[in-house]
C-alpha positions in Angstrom: -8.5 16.4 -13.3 -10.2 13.5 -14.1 -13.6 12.4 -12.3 -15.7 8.8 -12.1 -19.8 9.3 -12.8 -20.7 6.2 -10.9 -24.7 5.0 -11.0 -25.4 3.0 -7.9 -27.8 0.5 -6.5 -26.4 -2.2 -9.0 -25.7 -5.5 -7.7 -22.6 -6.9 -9.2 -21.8 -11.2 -9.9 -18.9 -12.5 -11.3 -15.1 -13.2 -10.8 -12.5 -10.3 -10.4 -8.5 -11.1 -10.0 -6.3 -9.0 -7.6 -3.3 -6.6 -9.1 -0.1 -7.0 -8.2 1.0 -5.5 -4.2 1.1 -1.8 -4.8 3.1 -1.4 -1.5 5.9 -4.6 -2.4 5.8 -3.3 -6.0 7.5 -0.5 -4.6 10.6 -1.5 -2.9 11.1 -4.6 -4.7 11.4 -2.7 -8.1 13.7 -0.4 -6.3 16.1 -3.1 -5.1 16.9 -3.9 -9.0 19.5 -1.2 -8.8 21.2 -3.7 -6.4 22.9 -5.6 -9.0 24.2 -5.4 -11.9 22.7 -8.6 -12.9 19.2 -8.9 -14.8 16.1 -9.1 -12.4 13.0 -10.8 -13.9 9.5 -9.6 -11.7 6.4 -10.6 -12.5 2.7 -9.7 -10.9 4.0 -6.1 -11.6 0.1 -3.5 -10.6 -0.2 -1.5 -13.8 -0.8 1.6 -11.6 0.5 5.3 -11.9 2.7 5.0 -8.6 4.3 2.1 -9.9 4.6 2.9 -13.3 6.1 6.5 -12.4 8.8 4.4 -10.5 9.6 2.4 -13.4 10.1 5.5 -15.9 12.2 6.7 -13.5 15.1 4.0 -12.9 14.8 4.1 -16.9 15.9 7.9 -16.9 18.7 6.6 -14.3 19.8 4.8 -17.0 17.8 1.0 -16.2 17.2 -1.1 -19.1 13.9 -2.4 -18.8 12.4 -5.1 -20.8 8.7 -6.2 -20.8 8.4 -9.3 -20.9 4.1 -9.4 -21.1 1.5 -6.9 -19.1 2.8 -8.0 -15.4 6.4 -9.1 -16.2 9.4 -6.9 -16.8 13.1 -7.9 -16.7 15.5 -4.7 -15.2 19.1 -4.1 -16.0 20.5 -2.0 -13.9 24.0 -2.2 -14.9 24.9 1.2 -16.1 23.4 3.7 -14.1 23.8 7.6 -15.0 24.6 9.1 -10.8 24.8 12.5 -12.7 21.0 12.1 -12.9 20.4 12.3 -9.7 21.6 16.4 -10.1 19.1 17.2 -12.8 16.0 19.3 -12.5 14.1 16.0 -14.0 14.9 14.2 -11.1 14.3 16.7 -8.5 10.8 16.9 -10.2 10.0 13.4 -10.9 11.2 11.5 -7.4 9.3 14.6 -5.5 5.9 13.5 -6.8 6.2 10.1 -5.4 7.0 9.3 -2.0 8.2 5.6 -3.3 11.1 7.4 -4.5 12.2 7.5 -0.7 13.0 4.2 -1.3 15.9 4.3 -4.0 18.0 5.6 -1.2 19.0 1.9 0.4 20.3 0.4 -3.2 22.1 4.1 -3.8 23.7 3.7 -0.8 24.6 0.1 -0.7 25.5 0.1 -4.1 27.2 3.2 -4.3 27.6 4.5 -1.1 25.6 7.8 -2.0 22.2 8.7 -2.8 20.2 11.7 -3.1 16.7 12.2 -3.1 14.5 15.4 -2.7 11.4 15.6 0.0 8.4 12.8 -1.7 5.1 13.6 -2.2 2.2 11.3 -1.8 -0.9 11.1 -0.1 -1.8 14.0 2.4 -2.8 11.7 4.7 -1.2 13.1 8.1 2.5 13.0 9.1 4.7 10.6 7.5 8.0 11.5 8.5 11.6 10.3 6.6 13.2 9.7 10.7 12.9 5.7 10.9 14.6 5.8 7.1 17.4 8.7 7.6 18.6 7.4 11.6 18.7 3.7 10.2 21.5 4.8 7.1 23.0 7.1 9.8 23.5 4.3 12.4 25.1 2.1 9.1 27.6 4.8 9.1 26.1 7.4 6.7 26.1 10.8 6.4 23.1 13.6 5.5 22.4 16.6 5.3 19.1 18.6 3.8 19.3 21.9 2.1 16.0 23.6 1.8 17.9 26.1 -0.9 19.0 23.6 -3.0 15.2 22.5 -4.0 14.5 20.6 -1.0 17.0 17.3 -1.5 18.3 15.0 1.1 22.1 14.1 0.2 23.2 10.8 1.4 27.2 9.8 1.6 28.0 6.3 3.3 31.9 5.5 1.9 32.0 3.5 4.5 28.4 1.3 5.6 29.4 -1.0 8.3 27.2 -3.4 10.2 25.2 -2.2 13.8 22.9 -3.5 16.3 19.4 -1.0 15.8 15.9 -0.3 17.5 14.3 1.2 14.9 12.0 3.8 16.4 8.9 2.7 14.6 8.4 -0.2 12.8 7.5 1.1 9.5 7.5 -0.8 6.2 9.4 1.4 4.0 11.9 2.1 6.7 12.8 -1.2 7.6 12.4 -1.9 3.7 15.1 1.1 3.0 17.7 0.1 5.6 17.3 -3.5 4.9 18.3 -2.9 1.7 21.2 -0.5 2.7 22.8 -3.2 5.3 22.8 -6.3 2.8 26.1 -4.6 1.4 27.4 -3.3 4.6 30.5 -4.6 6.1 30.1 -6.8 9.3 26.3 -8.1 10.5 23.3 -6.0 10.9 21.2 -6.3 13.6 17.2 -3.9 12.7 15.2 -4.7 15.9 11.5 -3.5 15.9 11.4 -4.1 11.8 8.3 -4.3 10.1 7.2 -7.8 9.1 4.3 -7.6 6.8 4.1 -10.2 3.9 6.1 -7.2 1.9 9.1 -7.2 4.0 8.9 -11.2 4.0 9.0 -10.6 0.3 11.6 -8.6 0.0 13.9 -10.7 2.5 13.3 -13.6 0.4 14.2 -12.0 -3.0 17.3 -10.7 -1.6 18.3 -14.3 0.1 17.7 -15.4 -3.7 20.1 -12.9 -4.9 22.8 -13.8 -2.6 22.3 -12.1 0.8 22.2 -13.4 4.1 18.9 -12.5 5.7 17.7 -14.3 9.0 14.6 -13.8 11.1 12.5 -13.3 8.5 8.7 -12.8 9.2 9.8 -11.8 13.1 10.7 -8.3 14.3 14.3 -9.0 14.6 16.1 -8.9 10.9 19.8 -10.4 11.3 21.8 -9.2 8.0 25.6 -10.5 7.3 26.7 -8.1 4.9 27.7 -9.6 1.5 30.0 -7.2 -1.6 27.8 -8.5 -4.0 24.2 -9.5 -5.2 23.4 -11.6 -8.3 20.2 -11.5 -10.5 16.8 -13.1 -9.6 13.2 -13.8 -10.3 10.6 -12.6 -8.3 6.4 -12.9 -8.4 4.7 -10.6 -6.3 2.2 -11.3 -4.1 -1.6 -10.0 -4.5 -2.8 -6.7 -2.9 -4.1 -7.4 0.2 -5.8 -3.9 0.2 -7.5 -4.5 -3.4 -8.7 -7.6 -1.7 -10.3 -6.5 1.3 -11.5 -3.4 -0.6 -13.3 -6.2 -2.9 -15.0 -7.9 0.5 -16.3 -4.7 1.6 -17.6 -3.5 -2.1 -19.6 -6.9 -2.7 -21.2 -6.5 1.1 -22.3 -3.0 0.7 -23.8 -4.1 -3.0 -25.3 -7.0 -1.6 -23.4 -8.7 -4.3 -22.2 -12.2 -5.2 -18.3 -12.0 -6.0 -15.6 -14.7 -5.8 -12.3 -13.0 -5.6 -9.2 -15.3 -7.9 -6.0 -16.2 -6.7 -5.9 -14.4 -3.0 -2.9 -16.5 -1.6 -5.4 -16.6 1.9 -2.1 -17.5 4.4 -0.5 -14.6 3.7 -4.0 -12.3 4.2 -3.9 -12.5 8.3 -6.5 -11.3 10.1 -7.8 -9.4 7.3 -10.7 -12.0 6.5 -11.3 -12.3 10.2 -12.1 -8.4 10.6 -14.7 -8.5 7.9 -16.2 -11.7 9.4 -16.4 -9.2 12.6 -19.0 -7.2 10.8 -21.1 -10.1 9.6 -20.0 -10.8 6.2 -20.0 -14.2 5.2 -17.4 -15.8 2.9 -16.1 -19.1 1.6 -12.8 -19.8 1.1 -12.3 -22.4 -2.2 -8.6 -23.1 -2.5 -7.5 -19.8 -2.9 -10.3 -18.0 -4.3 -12.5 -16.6 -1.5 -16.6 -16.6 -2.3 -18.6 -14.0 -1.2 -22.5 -14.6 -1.2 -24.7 -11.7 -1.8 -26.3 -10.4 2.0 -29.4 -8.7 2.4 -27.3 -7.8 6.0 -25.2 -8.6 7.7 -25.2 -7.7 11.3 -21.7 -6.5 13.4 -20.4 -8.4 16.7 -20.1 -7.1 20.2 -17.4 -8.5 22.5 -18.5 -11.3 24.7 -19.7 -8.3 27.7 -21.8 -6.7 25.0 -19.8 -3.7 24.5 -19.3 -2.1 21.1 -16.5 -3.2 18.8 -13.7 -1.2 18.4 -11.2 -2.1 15.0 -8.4 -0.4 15.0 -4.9 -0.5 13.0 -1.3 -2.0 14.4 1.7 -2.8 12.8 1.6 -6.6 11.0 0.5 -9.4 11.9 -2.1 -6.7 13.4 -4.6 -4.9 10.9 -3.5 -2.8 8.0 -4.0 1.0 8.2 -5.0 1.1 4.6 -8.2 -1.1 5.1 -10.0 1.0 7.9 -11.2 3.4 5.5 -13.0 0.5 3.9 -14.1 -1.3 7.2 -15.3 2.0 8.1 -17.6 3.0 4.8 -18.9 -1.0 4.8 -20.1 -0.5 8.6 -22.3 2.3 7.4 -24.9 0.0 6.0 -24.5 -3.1 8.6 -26.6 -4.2 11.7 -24.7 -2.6 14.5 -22.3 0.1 15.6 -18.5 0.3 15.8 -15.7 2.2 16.5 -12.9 2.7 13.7 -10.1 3.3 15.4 -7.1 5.0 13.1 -4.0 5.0 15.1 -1.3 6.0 12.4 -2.5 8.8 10.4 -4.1 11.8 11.9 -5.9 13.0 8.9 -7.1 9.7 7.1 -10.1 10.3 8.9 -11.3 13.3 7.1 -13.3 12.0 4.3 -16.3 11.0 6.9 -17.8 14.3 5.9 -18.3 13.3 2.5 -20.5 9.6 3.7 -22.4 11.9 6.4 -23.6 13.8 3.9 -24.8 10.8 1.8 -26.7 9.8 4.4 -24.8 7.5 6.9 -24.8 8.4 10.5 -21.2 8.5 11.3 -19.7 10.8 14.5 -15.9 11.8 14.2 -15.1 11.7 17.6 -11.3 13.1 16.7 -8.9 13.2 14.3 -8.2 9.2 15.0 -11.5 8.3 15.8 -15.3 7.7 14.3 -17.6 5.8 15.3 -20.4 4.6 12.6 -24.0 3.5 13.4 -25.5 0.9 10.8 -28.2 2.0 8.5 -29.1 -2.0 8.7 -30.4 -1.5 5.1 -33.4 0.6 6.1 -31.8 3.8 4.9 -29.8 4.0 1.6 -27.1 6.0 0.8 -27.7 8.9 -1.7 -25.4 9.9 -4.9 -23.3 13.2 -4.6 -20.5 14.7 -5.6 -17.2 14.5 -4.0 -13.4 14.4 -4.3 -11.1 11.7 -3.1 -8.6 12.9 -0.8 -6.0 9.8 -1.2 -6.3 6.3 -2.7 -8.0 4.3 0.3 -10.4 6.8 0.8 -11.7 7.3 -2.6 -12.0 3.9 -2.9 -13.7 4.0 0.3 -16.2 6.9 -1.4 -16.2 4.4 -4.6 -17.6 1.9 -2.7 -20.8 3.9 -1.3 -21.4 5.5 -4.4 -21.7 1.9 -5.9 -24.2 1.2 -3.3 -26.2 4.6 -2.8 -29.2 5.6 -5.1 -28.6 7.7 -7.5 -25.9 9.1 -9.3 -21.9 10.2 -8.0 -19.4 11.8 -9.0 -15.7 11.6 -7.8 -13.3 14.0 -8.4 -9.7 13.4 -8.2 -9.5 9.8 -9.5 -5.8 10.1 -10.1 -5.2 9.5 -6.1 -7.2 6.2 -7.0 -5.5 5.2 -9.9 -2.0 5.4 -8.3 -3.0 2.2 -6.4 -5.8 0.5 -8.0 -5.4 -0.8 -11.8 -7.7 0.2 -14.3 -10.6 -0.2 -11.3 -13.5 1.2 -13.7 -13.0 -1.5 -16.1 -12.6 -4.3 -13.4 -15.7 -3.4 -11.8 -18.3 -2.7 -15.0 -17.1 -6.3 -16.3 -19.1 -7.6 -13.4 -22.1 -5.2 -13.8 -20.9 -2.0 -12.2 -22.0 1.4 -13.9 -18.7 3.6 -14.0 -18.2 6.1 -16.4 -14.9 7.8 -16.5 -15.1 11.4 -17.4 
């Protein structure tokens, strides 16, 4: 286990660029096995959840080609199924809960899949139901034997085209049974999809490679089935997350960042929620500027009452930036509720900022409520472990501001979504020692 010895109370200047999207990363590598065709992707995150995906479609017999540190071209035209019965497999798609998402190109492609239960972070319950009734309402068929090492089988000899509701509109779902229905016979109606810039993404790279895709952006996908894709190219987007996590890092440090190549439209709201809490920015083309703040002071609503932020499917807030709303409250002007709507348990690192010093009360599982330190009190260094990748950024980000020394233990659940963050960060005068 490897840990970060962080030395706060160091204000940081300079540029920093955002990785690739860790969460389109995901399911547009998987959709290479669509085709037989090459697939060209650049912006690809050099993280460990990505890079675990990659090494597996290789061992499913992928050719992959890299083309330069962000660009790799796929070949997916020979593909070993008998794979998918080894021990290796079993091992390597249960560590990552991407993995769920090579079921939709199995199954369109081949009209089978198998996949055993993913891991990921434990972060509450993120059930397989939205991913599993979709394929079933396509026409498939699955089962789950507990005695055969925990795998989901997947027949669909015959996919065929169906009105849906999904029965939550999550990203991977709708991402998973888009990709299913592009192959289907007949037209594909997935009401209540997901529609964050991902799926939009994703739609568009498939259009590109010969589906027929409508209502993109919307909560109604339309799919006409096709019996073929072709090859592509494909640049993914910026992380949103890495970029919000950077707002929240330079207010907290009282630092003065500008943040490269952010592609704004596609942020949302994201900008306007850190505005929320008094952080100024500038937005210069696509570069957003962020000035250093001795405070910054957090709105009430127009009565006075307390702000509440809290996470809803896109175009509302992402559930992967409260953590970081939440930890950059801890030093503002002001009191607010973090609201976490999704995940039961992402909640459960408060502990860990409490006992640095920040005056937080965890009303519930879902809910917190932090009180501003408005600068007068500074966070102190300890030692803690990072529970999943937002929050240990989250625990990143006050360490970088307390006084003293941290350590974090656990960094692997950071580096499976942020790329080589140590070395990002000490380029613009942060004091991160990887141990």
């Amino acid at each position: 286990m490897a840990s970060f010895k962080i030395t706060g109370d160091r204000r940081l200047k300079g540029e920093i660029v955002p990785q690739g999207a860790k969460n389109e990363a995901l399911q547009i590598i998987c959709a290479v096995l669509l085709t037989k065709e090459p697939v060209t992707i650049h912006n690809i995150p050099n993280i460990r959840d990505v890079n675990q995906l990659i090494n597996l479609l290789g061992d499913l017999g992928v050719r992959r080609t890299r083309l330069s540190d962000s660009s790799i071209r796929f070949e997916a035209d020979d593909i070993n199924l008998d794979y998918l019965e080894s021990d290796s497999f079993r091992q390597k798609a249960a560590a990552l809960r991407g993995s769920v998402m090579l079921l939709g190109p199995m199954l369109a492609r081949f009209r089978k899949g198998r996949i055993p239960r993913p891991g990921g972070d434990k972060i509450g319950r993120r059930r397989l139901d939205t991913h599993f009734l979709g394929f079933e309402k396509l026409g498939a068929e699955f089962s789950y034997d507990e005695e055969d090492g925990g795998f989901y089988r997947v027949d669909a000899a015959n996919l065929k085209g169906t009105y849906m509701l999904l029965d939550e509109a999550s990203v991977t779902g709708t991402a998973n049974v888009l990709m299913a229905a592009v192959m289907a016979e007949g037209t594909t109606t997935i009401y209540n999809a997901a529609c964050e810039p991902y799926l939009q993404q994703l739609c568009k790279m498939l259009n590109r490679m010969g589906a027929k895709i409508s209502g993109i952006a919307s909560n109604m996908l339309i799919v006409e089935g096709v019996s073929e894709l072709k090859g592509t190219e494909h640049t993914m987007l910026p992380d949103m997350i890495e970029i919000g996590s950077f707002i929240g890092l330079a207010a907290m440090t009282q630092s003065e960042i500008t943040i490269k190549n952010c592609q704004i439209p596609e942020l949302g709201i994201i900008p306007d929620v850190f505005k929320r809490l008094g952080i100024q920015m500038e937005f210069h083309g696509d570069d957003i500027f962020i000035p250093a703040q001795e405070r910054y002071r957090i709105e009430n609503y127009l009565d006075g009452s307390t702000l509440s932020v809290a996470d809803a499917p896109w175009p509302g807030f992402t559930p992967d930036l409260l953590s970081i709303v939440l930890v950059t409250a801890t030093q503002a002007q002001g009191t607010v509720l973090i609201h976490q709507k999704m995940f039961e348990s992402r909640l459960f690192f408060v502990d860990k900022l409490i006992e640095m010093g920040a005056q937080i009360i965890l009303c519930d599982p879902h809910r917190a409520t932090v009180i501003g330190h408005n600068r007068e009190t500074q966070l102190r260094g300890i030692r803690m472990t990072s529970p999943d990748i937002r929050a240990g950024v989250a625990l990143l980000i006050a360490a970088m501001s307390a006084k003293g020394v941290s350590i974090i233990d656990n960094i692997e659940q950071i580096d499976r979504g942020y790329q080589n963050i140590d070395t990002r960060l000490n380029a613009i005068g942060a004091e991160i020692v990887r141990l």
